[in-house]
C-alpha positions in Angstrom: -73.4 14.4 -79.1 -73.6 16.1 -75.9 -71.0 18.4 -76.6 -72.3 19.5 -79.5 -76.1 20.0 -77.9 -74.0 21.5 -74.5 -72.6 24.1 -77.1 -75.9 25.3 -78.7 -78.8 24.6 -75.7 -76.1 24.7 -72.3 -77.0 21.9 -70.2 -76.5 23.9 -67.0 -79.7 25.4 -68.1 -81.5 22.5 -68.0 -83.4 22.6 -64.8 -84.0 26.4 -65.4 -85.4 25.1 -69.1 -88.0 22.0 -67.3 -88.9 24.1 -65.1 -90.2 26.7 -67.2 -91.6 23.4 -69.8 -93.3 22.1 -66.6 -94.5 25.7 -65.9 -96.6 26.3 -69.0 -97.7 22.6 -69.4 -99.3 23.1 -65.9 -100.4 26.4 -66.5 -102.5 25.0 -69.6 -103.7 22.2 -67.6 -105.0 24.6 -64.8 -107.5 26.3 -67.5 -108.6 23.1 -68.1 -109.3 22.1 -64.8 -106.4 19.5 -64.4 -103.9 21.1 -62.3 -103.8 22.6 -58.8 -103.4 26.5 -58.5 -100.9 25.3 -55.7 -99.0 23.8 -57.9 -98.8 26.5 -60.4 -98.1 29.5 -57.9 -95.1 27.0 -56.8 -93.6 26.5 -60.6 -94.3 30.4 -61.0 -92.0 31.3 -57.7 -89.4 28.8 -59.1 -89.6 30.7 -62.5 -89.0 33.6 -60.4 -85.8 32.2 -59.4 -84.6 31.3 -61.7 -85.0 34.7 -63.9 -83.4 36.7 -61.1 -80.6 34.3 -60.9 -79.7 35.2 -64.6 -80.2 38.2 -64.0 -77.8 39.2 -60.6 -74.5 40.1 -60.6 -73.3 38.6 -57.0 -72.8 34.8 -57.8 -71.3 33.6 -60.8 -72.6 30.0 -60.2 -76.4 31.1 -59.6 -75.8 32.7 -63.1 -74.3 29.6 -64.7 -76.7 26.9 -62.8 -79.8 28.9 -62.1 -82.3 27.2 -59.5 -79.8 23.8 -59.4 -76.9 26.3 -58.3 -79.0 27.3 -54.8 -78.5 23.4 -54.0 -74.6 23.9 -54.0 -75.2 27.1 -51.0 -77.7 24.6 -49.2 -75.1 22.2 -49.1 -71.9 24.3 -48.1 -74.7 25.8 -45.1 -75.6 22.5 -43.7 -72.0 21.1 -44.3 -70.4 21.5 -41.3 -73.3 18.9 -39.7 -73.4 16.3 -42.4 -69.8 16.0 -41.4 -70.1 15.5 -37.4 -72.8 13.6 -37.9 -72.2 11.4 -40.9 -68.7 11.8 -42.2 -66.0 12.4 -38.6 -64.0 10.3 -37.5 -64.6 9.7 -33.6 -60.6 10.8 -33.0 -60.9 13.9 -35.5 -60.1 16.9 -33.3 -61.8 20.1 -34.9 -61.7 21.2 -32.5 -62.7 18.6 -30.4 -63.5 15.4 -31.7 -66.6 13.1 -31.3 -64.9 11.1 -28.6 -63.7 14.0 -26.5 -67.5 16.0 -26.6 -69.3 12.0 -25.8 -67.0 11.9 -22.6 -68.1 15.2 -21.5 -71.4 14.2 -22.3 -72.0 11.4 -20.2 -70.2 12.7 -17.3 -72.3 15.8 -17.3 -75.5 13.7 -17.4 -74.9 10.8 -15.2 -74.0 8.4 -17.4 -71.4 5.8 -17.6 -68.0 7.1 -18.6 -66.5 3.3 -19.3 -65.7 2.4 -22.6 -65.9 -1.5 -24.0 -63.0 -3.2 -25.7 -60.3 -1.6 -25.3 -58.4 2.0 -26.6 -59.2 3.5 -30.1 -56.1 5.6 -29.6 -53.2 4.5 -31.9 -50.6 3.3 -29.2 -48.2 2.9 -31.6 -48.3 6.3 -33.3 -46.0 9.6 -32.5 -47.3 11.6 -29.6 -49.2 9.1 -28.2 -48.7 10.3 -24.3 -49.5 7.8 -21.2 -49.5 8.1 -17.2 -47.0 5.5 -15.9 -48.3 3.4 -13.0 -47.2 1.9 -9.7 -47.2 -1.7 -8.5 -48.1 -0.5 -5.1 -51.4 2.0 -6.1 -52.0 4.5 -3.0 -55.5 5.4 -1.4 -56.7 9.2 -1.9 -60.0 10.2 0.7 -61.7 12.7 -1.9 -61.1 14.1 -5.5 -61.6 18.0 -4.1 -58.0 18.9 -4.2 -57.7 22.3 -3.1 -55.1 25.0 -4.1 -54.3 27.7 -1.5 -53.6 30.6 -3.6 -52.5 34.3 -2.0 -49.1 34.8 -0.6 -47.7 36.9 1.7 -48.6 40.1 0.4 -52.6 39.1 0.4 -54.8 38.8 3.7 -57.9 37.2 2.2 -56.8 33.9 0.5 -58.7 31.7 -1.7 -58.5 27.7 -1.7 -59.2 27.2 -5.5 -60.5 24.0 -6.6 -58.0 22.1 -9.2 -60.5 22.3 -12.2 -62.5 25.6 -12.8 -64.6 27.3 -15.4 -62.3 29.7 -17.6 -63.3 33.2 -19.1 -66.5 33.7 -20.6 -68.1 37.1 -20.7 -71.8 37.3 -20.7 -72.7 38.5 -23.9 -70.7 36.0 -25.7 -72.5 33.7 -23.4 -76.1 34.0 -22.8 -77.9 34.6 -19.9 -79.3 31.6 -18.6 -75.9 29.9 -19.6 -74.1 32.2 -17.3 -76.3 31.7 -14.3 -76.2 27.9 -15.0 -72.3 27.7 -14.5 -72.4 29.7 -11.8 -75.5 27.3 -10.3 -73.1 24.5 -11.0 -69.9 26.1 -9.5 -72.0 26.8 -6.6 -73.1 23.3 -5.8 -69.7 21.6 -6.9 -67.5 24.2 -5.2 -65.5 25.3 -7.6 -64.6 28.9 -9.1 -66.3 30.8 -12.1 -63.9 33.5 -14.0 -66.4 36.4 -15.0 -64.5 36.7 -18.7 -63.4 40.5 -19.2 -67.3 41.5 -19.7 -67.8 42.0 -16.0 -69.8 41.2 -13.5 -73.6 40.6 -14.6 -76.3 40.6 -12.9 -77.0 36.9 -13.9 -73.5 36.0 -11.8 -74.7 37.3 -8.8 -78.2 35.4 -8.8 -76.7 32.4 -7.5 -73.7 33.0 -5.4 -71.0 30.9 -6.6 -67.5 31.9 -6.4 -66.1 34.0 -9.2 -63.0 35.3 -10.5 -63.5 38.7 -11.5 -61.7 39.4 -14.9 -60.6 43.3 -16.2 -59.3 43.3 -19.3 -58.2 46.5 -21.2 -61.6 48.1 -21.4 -61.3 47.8 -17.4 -66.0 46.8 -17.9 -67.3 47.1 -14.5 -64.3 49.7 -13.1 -64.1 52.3 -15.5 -64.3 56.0 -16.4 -66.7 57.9 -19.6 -63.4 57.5 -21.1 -62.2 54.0 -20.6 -60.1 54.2 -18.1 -59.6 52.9 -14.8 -61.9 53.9 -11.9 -60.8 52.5 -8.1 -64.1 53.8 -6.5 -66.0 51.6 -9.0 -63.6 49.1 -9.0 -63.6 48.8 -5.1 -67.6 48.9 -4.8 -67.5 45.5 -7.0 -64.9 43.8 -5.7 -66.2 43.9 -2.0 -68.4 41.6 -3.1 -68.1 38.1 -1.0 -68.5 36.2 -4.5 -65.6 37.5 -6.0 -62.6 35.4 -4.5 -59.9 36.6 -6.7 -59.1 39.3 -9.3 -57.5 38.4 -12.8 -56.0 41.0 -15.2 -56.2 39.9 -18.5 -53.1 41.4 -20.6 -54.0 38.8 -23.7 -56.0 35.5 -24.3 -55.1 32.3 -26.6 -57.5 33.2 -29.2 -56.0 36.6 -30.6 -53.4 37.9 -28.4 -52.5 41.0 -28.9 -56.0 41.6 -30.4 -58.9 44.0 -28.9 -62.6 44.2 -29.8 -65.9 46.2 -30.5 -69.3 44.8 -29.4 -71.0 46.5 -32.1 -74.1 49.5 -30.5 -77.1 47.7 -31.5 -75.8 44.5 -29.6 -75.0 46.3 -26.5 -78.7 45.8 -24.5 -79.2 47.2 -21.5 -78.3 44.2 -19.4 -74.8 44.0 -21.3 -74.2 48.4 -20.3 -75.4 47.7 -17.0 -72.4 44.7 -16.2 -70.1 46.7 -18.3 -70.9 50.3 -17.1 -71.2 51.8 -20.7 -73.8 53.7 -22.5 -76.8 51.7 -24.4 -76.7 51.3 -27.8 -73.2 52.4 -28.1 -70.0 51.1 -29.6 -68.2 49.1 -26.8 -64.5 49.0 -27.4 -62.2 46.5 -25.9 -58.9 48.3 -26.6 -55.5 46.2 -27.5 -53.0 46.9 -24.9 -53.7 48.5 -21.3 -54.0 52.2 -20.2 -53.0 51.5 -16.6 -49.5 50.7 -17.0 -46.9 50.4 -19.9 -44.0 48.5 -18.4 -43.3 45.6 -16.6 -43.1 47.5 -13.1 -46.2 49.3 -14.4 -48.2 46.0 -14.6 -46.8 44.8 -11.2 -48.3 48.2 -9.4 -51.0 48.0 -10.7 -51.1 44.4 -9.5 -50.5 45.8 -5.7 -52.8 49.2 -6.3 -55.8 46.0 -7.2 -55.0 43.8 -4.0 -54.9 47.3 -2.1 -58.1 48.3 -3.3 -59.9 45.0 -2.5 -58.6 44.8 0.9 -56.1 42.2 0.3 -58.0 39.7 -2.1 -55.6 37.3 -4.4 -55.1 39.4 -7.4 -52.8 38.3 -10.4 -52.8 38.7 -14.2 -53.4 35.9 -17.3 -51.3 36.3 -20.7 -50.7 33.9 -23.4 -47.1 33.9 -24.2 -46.1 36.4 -27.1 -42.5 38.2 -27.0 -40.3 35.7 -24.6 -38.6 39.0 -23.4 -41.8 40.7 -22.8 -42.5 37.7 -19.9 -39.0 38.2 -18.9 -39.2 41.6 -18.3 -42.4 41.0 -15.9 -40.4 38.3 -14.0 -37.4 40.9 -13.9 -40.0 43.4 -12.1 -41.1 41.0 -9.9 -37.7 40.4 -8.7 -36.4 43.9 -8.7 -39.9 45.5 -7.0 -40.7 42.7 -4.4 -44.1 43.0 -6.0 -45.7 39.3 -6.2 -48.9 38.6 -8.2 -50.3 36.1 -6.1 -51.3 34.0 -9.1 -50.6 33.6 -13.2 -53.0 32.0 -15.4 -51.1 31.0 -18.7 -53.8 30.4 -21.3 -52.5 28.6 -24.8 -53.0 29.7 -28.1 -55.3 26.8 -28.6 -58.0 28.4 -26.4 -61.4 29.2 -27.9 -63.6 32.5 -28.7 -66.6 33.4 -30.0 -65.0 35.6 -33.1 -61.8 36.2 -34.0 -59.9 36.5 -37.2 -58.5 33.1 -38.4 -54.8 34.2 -38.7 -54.9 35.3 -35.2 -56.9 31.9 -34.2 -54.6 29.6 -36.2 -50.9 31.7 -36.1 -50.8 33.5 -33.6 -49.3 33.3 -29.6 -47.8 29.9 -27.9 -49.3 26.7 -27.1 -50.7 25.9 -23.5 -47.6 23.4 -22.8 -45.2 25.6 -24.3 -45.9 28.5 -22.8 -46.6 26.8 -18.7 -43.0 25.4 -19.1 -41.5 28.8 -19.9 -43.5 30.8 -17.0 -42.4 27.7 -14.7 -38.8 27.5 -15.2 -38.7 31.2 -15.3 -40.6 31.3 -11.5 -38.3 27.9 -10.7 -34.9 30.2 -12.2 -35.2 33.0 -10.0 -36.3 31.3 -6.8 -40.2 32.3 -6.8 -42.3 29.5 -8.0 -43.2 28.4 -4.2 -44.6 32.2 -3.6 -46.7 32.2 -7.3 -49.6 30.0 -8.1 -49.6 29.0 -12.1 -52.9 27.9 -13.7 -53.5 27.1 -16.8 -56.0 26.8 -19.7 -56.4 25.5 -23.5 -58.5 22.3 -24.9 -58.5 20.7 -21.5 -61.2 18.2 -20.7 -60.5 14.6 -19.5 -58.8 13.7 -16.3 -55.7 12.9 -18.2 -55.5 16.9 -19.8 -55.8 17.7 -15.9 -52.6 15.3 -14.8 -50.4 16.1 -17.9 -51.1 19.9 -17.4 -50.3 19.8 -13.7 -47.1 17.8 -14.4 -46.1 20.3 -16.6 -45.8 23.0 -13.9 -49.8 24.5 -13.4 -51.0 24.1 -9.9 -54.5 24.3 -11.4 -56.4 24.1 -14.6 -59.9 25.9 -16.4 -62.0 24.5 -18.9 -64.2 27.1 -21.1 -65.5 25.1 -23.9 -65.5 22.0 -21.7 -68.0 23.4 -19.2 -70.2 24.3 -22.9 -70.3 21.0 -23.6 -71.7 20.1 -20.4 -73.9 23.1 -20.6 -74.9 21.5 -24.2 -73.2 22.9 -26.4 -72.9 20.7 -29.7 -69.9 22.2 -31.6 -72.1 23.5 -34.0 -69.6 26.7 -34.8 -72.2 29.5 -34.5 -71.1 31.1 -31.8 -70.4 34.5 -33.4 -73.9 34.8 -35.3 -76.4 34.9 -32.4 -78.1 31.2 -33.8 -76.7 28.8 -31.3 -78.7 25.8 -31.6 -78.4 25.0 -27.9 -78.7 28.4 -26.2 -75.8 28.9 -25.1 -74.0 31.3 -27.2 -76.8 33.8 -27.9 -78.7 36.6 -26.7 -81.9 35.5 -28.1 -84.2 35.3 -25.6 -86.4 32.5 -27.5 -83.2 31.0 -27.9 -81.8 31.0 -25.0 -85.1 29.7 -22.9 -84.2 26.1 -23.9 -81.1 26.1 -22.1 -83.3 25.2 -18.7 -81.1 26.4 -15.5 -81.1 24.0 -12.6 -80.7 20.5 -15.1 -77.6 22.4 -17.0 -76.4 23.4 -13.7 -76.4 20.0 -12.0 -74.7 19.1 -15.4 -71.9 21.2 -14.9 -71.8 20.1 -11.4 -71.7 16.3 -12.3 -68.7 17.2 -15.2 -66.4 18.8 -12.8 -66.9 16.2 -10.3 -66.5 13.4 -12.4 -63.6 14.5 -14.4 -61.7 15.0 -10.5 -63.2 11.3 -9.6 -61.0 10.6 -12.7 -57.9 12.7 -11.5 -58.2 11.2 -8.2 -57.8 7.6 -9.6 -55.0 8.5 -12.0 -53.4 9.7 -9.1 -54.2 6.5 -6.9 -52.8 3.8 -9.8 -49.6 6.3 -9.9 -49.1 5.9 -6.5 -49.2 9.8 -5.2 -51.1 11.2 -2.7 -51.7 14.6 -4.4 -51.3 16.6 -7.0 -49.1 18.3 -6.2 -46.4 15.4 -6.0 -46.8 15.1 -10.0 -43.8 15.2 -12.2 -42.6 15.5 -15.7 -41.4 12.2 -15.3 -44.5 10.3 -14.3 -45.5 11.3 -18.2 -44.3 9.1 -21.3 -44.0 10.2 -25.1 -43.6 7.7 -28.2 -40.8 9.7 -30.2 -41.1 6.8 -33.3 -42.2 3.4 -33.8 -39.4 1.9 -31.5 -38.6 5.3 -29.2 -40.6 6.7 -26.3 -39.2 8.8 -24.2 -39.5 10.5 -20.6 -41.2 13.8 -20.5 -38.4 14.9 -17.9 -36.2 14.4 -20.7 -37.9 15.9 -23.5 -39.0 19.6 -21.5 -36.2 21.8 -20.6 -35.4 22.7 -17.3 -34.4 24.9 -15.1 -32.7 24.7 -11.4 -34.0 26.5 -8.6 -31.8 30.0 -8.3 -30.5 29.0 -11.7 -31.4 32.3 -13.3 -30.4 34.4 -10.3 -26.5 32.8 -10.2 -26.5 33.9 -14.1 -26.7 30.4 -15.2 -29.1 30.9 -19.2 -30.0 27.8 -20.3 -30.2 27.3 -24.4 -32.9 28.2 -26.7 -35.3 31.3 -25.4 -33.3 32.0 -21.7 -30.1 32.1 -23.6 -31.2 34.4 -26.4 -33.5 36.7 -24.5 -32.9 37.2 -21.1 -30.4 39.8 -20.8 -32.1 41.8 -23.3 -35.6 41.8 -21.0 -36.1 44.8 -18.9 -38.2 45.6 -16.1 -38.5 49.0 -17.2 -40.0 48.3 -20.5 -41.1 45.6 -23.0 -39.6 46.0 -25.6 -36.3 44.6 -26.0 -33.1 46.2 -24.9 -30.6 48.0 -27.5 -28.0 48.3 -25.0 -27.7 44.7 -23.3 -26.0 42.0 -25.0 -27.6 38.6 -26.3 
């Protein structure tokens, strides 16, 4: 029966049909007095509807379900809530799950950290990592472990703090979410990397330490043209804020991928940090125009800690070509040239846009990548004159120990610090309609996002998160950091295997690389076809 009614009157017309029905029943009832012109003008604007859904040519399912078919849109826009609220599991990592943003949370507000009846984590599933501990626990005095980064080649050092806020540019973060970081670093003591927009004026209003990023469109040093300019370059960098300088060759997000900060979104505040024109097209090119080869990169390195009078200056990739790394570590070795620091940043890292097959498939994990810059450093005999940090989807005290055991010295958080700014995973980042304020240039938007309470938020996360590293460290039975090993770490393989990190990650001996010794996989394959002299690989050398 309904088939055969479906196939003369369609029943996906059916609200479009009452509606109309309900329309000019209410319509007659109005000239009799006993409906509301309300009422009416609402039926007529839902007639409306649905006669221009018939009627357009852009979705098939308006012209199928018209009016009922707006429901399905409404739904898909407000899906991405229903589900964190209603339907995620508190483990379900997308990218961070309910139980990673809560602890941030109530660290960054003050709150209790402890959780009740024990883990939710599946102990007995694959991957499941844990800290072993010692019988004999040691006492640490304070959680600010401090890093001394600059070696011999630098005369203005920097004691970096063991957890810091990573890249963010202003413009992809608003204004009163930059100035509340750097509030935060500020009071906490701890660093503040500029992201490759520059330095605003809204990092300067408080003071707090920063790591002044240039990436390829060199923002805050650079000519009409794009290129490099020292005399700007060098009038920044005197700065007392800026501790350290960071040459970004490629991020997590989209390696290997520039940008364009579209005219009408470049304001003046946004020119003014970036030294561009108002209004106009900002590109953010792919590759560098200062150097094109290994020894290129490491001059410019020297020309940068030259320029700002001997300020720790060193460069952060994700991991692409193998060789291309090797060729940089070849330089270092062959030039004497030492960046005084290496920030390895994993392909899980976060963004505010970037095209899903570069987000999903492109560059090397955090872990991956640390171990092959380590062993590399470890191989040729300069790991004690480089500093490694690292960065990618750490947030608890346990992502700090596990990435330091891996080989980083330090660690940055980007979208851990947004949570403690607020930030609710809402996923908006890119469309100027962040909920919280954080990720928009909105000014009515941005005017929740109240400076000194988010600031002593960001304070309270970093220092609570260290509290936690400091008594990981204390049941372990270390004194520091820096005494953490591969082997303090354990992995289940299966049900009835678990295994030793030490004996899961390669590597490599000190001088290892230098006496010509390759370990297997990516040394073995790759190394004698690196050059310092370019990156691409060499046709002449032999695998």
């Amino acid at each position: 029966m309904l088939n055969w009614i479906d196939q003369r009157v369609p029943v996906r017309y059916l609200a479009f049909f009452a509606v109309v029905a309900l329309w000019v029943l209410s319509a007659l009832q109005l000239v009799v007095g006993q409906a509301s012109l309300a009422w009416v003008l609402l039926l007529t604007v839902l007639v409306g509807v649905g006669i221009h859904d018939l009627q357009q040519t852009r979705h098939a399912i308006l012209r199928n379900y018209p009016i009922i078919g707006h429901f399905r849109f409404l739904l898909e826009f407000i899906r991405p809530e229903l589900r964190q609220y209603f339907i995620e599991g508190d483990g379900e990592a997308v990218p961070f799950s309910r139980s990673q943003r809560s602890l941030v949370y109530a660290r960054a507000k003050g709150e209790s950290d402890k959780r009740p009846f024990g883990t939710q984590m599946n102990v007995r599933e694959a991957g499941y990592e844990w800290l072993t501990h010692s019988i004999s626990p040691s006492v640490i005095a304070s959680h600010d472990f401090r890093v001394h980064v600059g070696g011999a080649q630098c005369t203005q050092p920097y004691d970096i703090s063991l957890f810091n806020v990573s890249a963010m540019s202003f413009g992809a973060l608003s204004a009163n979410a930059i100035m509340a970081l750097n509030l935060g670093a500020k009071k906490g003591g701890f660093a503040h990397d500029t992201g490759e927009g520059s330095i605003s004026r809204y990092h300067r209003e408080h003071g707090g330490d920063l790591i002044w990023e240039i990436g390829s469109g060199y923002f805050g040093c650079r000519n009409d043209d794009g290129t490099f300019n020292a005399d700007r370059f060098k009038a920044n960098v005197q700065s007392p804020q800026v501790k350290m300088v960071e040459i970004k060759l490629s991020q997590g997000a989209k390696p290997g991928h520039g940008g364009v900060l579209p005219g009408p979104k470049v304001t003046p505040e946004i020119a003014e940090a970036r030294g561009v024109p108002v209004g106009v097209d900002c590109v953010s090119p792919a590759g560098h125009s200062s150097f094109e080869t290994p020894l290129g990169l490491l001059q410019f390195v020297q020309r940068l800690r030259e320029l700002s009078d001997g300020k720790p200056v060193g460069f952060k990739l994700c991991i692409g070509h193998p060789w291309e790394w090797f060729g940089i570590a070849k330089a270092m070795q062959q030039s004497g040239i030492y960046p005084d620091f290496i920030v390895v940043d994993g392909a899980e890292g976060g963004t505010g846009a970037a095209p899903v097959e570069f987000t999903d498939h492109m560059g090397m994990p955090m872990i991956e990548g640390l171990r092959l810059v380590h062993n590399t450093l470890v191989g040729l005999n300069l790991r004690q004159h480089i500093r490694l940090g690292a960065s990618g989807k750490i947030i608890s005290g346990f992502d700090v120990i596990r990435t330091l055991a891996m080989g980083a010295d330090w660690c940055n958080s980007a979208r851990g610090f947004m949570f403690a700014l607020g930030c609710i995973q809402a996923q908006t980042c890119h469309t100027g309609n962040c909920p919280t304020g954080v990720t928009t240039q909105d000014p009515h938007r941005q005017v929740a996002l109240v400076v000194p309470s988010k600031a002593d938020r960001v304070r309270n996360f970093h220092l609570q998160t260290l509290e936690s590293v400091r008594e990981m460290l204390q049941a372990t039975g270390l004194s520091g950091p820096s005494e953490l090993q591969l082997r303090h770490i354990m992995r289940r393989i299966s049900e009835h295997e678990i295994q030793n990190l030490a004996d899961l990650m390669p590597s490599v001996s000190e001088g290892a690389l230098n006496q010509g010794v390759l370990p297997e996989g990516l040394f073995a394959q790759y190394w004698q076809l690196a050059s310092a002299e370019h990156f691409h690989l060499s046709s002449s050398a032999k695998a």
